[in-house]
N, C-alpha and C positions, 0 to 999 in steps of 0.2 A: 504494500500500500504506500502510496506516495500522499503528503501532505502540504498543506497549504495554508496561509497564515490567514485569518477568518477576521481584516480588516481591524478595527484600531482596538479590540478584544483583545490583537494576542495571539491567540491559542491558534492552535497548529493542529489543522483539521483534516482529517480525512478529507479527499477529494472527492471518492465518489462514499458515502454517506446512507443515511436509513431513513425513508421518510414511513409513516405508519397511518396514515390513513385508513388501508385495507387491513394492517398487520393484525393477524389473528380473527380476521372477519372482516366486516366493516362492506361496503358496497352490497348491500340487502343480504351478507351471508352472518349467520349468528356467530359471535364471538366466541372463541377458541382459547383461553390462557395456556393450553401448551403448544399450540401450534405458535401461537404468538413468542411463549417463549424461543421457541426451537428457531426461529428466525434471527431474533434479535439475541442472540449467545452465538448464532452460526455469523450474525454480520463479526460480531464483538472479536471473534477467534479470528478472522481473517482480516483486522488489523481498524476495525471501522471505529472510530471514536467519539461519533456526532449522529445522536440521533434526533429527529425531529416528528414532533407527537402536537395535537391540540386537545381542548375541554371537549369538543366536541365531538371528536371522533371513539365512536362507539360509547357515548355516553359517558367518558372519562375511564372508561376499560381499557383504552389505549394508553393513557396515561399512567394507569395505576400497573400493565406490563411492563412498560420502559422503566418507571423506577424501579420496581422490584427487580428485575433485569439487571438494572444500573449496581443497587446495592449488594449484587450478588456478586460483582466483579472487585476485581483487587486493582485493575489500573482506573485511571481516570476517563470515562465518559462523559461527554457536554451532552449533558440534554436541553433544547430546543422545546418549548411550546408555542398555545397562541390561546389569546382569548378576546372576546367580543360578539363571539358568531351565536351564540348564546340568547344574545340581545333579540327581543322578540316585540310588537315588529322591528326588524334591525333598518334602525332609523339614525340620525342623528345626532335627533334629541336623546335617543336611551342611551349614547354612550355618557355616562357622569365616574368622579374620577371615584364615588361612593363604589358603584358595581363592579367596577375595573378592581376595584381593590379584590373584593370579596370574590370575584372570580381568579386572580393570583394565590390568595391564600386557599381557595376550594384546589386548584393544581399544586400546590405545596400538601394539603392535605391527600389526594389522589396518586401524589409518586411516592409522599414519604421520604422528600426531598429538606433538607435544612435550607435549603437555596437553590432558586433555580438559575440554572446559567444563564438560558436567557430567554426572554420573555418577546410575545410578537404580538402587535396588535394585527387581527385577523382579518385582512381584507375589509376592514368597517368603510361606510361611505366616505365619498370626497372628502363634506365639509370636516371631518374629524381630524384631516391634518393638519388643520389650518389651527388649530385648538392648544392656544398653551400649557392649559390645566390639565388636558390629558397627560402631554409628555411631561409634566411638572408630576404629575401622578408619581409614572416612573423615575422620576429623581428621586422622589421621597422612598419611595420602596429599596435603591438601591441602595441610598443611607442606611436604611435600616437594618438592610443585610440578606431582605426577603429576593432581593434578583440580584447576577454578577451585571449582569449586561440589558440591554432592550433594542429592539428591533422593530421591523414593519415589515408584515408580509401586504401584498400589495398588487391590486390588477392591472394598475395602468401606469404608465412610463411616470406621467407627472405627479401622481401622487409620490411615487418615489423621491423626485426631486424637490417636491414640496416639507417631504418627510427629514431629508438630509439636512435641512436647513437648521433641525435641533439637534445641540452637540449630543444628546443621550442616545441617538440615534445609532449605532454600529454597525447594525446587518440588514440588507434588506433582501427578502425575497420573492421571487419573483417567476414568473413563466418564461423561459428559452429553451427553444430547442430549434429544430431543422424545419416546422412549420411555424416558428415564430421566433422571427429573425433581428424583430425592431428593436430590443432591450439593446444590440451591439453597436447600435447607430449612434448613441447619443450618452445613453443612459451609464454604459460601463466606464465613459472616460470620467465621468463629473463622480462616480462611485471613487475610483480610482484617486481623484483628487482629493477627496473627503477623505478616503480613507475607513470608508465603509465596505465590510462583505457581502458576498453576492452569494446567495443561496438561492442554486437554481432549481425549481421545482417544476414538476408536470416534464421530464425531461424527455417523456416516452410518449408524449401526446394522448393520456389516457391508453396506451398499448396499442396505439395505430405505429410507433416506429420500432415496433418489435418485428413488424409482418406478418404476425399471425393471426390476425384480424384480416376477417372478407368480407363482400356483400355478401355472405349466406349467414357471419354472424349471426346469432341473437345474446338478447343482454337479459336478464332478470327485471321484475316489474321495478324493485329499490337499487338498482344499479343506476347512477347517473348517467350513464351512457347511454342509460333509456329513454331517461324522462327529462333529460335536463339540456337536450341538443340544441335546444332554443333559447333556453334561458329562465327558464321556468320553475327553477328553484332558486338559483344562485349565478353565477356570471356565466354567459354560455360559455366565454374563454379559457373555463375551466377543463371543458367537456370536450376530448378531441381537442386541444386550441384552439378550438372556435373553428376549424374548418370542417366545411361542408363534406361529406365524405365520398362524393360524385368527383373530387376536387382528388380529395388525398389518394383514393385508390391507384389511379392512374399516374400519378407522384412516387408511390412505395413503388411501381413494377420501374420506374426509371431506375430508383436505388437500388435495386435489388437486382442488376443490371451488373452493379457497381460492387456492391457490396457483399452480395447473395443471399439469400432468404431468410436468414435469421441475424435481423439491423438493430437488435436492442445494442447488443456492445460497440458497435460502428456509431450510430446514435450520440450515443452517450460520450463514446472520444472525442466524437465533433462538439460537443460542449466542449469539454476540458482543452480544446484547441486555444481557448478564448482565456488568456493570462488574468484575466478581472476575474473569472468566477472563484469561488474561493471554493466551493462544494458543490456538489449537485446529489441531489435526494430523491432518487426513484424508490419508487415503493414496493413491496412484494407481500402476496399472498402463501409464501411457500417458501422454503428455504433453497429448492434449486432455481428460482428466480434469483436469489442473493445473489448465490454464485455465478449465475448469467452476469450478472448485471456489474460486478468487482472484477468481471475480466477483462472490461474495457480497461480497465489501469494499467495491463499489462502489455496491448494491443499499441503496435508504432505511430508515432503521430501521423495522420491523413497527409498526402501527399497536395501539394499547391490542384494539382490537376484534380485530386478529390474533391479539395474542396471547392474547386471555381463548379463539379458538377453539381453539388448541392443547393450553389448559388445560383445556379441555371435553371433546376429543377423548381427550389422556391419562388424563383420571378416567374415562371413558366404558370404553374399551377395554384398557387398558395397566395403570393403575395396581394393579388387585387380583390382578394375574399377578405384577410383577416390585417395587414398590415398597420392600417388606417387606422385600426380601432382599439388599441391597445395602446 
């Protein structure tokens, strides 16, 4: 495993990393605590040191594996959370720096954590970046000793840049990958000067840059891939990156040209190409997805001619659907 320094934190992060959304269930399948653990000990043993979990995910069943996970270990793991998604209707007005708290202390209570490394507000709307008493929140909490660090996970370019503007700000993450290209244009240099890390998430486009998704797919009724292609729970750019899958299909057989049928570690190196990310956190239902997925660490950097084909294939197919809008 090769590491990377996780912006004005410090800490010296696994590159390719644990996100757990899915882990041990999660997308309309019922939570598993051993399957969950058996994940997250198989990332842990093959060198991974950074895992990333929220309140929301599986009702804080996700949370309360990564700690116990975490306290089972003898080296040091960063755990990563997020909270606000909580917030019901998640509006503006409900984010106050009152519930922020008690949603902190409810993840401190769920990992069985003394301190969380570091803490991310969860994609909340626009106006909440612009809000100093929320990030004044996270000052008080770090004084206190309940967080090392604070973050922004984050849908759209400017709220990022909106976000960086507070020194408590560190890490911010965000969606990149081979169908969404715009975070490289603008967004990595101004990180870069900050001196904030890049956590890159949704790196598999929902498992459309694995190739094993087809149009004969199908998804389960509680899988967002099902229900959520429009927007209709939560940001469609979550789902797929927002691209239409008339669009993408025709995109993987170009890659897959290139690369050959099984693009999740091809994928995933084309991230790490990019000296700004500091981590990238693909998720996994299963532990030989792990091991998929940490072998792109191994795999030689993409050749200039690889990647101008990526670049081809995105302007080609991708870019005039999803670029705009993020």
């Amino acid at each position: 495993m090769k590491y990377r320094r996780l912006g004005k934190t410090g800490w010296n992060v696994s590159e390719i990393s644990l996100g757990t959304w899915q882990v041990g269930g999660g997308w309309g399948k019922p939570f598993d605590a051993q399957v969950a653990s058996k994940i997250l000990h198989g990332a842990f043993d093959k060198g991974v040191n950074f895992v990333d979990t929220a309140d929301v995910y599986d009702a804080g069943l996700s949370e309360e594996a990564v700690g116990k996970a975490v306290r089972e270990r003898s080296e040091k793991i960063y755990v990563a959370t997020k909270c606000g998604r909580r917030i019901q209707p998640h509006t503006n007005e409900g984010y106050t720096p009152e519930i922020l708290r008690k949603f902190v202390e409810d993840s401190l209570k769920n990992t069985g954590l003394e301190r969380l490394d570091l803490i991310q507000l969860h994609c909340p709307p626009t106006p909440v970046y612009l809000r100093d008493e929320i990030f004044g929140l996270f000052e008080d909490l770090q004084r206190e000793g309940k967080i090392a660090a604070m973050g922004v996970s984050v849908e759209k370019i400017n709220e990022a840049m909106t976000a960086m503007k507070y020194d408590i700000v560190s890490t911010v993450q965000i969606i990149f990958n081979i169908f969404r290209q715009r975070p490289a244009e603008v967004f990595f240099k101004h990180a870069q000067v900050n001196d904030v890390g890049v956590i890159v998430r949704v790196p598999l486009a929902s498992g459309l840059l694995t190739g094993r998704i087809t149009p004969d797919t199908t998804f389960g009724k509680e899988d967002h891939r099902h229900f959520n292609r429009e927007g209709a729970a939560f940001d469609k750019g979550e789902t797929f990156s927002g691209v239409p899958l008339e669009n993408a299909f025709p995109a993987i057989e170009k890659l897959k040209e290139v690369f050959g049928e099984d693009l999740a570690a091809f994928a995933l190196k084309w991230v790490l190409m990019f000296k700004e990310v500091s981590t990238v956190i693909p998720g996994a239902s299963k532990l030989d997805q792990v091991i998929r997925n940490l072998s792109a660490a191994e795999l030689p950097e993409l050749t200039i001619g690889q990647m101008e084909l990526v670049e081809e294939v995105y302007n080609t197919y991708i870019r005039p659907e999803v670029h705009h809008l993020w």
